[in-house]
C-alpha positions as CSV (number, residue, x, y, z in Angstrom):
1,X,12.4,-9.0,5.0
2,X,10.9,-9.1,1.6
3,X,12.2,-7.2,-1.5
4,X,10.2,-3.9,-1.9
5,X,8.0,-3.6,-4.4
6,X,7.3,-0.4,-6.2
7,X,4.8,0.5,-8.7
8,X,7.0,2.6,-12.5
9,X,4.7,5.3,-11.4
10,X,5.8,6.3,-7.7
11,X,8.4,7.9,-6.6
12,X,10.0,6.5,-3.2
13,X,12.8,7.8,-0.6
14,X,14.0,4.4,0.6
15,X,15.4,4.2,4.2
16,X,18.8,2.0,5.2
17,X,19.0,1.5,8.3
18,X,22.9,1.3,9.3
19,X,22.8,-0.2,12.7
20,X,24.2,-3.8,11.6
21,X,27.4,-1.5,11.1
22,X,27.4,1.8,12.9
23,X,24.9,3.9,15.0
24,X,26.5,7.3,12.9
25,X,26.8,7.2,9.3
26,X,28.7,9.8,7.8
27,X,29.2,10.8,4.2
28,X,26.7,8.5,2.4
29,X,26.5,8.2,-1.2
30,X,24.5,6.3,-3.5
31,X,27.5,4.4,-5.5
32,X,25.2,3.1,-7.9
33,X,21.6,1.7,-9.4
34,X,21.9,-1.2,-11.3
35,X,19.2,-2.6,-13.8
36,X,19.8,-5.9,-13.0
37,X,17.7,-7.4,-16.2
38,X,21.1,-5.1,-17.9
39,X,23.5,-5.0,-15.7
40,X,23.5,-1.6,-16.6
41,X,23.8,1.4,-13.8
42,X,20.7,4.0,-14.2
43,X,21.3,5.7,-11.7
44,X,21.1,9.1,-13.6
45,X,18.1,7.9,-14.6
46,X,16.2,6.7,-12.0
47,X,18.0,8.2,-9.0
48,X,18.4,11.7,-10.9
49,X,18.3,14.2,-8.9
50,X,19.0,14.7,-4.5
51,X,21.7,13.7,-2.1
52,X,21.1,10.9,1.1
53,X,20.5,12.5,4.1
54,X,21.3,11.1,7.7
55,X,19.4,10.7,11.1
56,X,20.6,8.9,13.2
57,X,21.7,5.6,12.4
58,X,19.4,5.9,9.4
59,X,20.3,7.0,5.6
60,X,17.5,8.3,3.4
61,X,18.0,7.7,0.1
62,X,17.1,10.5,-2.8
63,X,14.0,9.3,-4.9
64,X,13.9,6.2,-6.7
65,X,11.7,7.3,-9.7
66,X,11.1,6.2,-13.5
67,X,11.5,2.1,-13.4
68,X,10.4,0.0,-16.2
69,X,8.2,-2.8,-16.0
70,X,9.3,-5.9,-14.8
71,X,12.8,-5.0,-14.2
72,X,15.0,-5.3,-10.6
73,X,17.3,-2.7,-9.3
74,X,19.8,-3.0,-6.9
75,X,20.4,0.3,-5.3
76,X,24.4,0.5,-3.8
77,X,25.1,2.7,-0.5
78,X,28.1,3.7,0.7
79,X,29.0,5.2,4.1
80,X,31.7,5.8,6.2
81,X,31.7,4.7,10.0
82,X,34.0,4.6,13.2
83,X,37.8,5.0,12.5
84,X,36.9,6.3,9.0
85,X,35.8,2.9,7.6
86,X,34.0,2.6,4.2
87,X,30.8,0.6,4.5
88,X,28.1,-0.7,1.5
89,X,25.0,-2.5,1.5
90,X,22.8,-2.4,-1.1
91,X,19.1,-2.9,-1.7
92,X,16.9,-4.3,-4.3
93,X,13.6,-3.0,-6.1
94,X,11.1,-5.0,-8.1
95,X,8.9,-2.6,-10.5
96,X,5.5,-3.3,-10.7
């Protein structure tokens, strides 16, 4: 898979798909959004607003919103599984 791309002026409900882990999420939670040109987390920025929702074995992230130009995000999920164990992935954005 490629990194997505996404344009500063859309707004997008990225999907992580948790089967690599556990066909029923529970209790997901975006940890964090780091500006990785920063290293800074912006997630109150550009995450402001929603909660992840699950289906399945599939997380739907709120809206990713706002980015600047140029810059990479890596978005951080947490989730717990089976047995009550904590999982996290993460994903990264390019803004175009």
């Amino acid at each position: 898979k490629g990194r997505p791309t996404q344009s500063t002026g859309e707004s997008v409900p990225y999907v992580v798909d948790c089967t690599e882990w556990t066909e029923t999420p529970s209790a997901p939670v975006v940890a964090s959004v780091i500006d990785e040109t920063t290293g800074t987390d912006v997630k109150a920025t550009v995450m402001p607003s929603g909660l992840p929702s699950v289906s399945g074995a599939k997380i739907t992230l709120p809206l990713l919103t706002a980015l600047t130009l140029g810059r990479r995000y890596r978005v951080e999920v947490q989730f717990t599984g089976p047995n009550a164990a904590l999982y996290e992935t993460h994903l990264r954005v390019q803004a175009v």
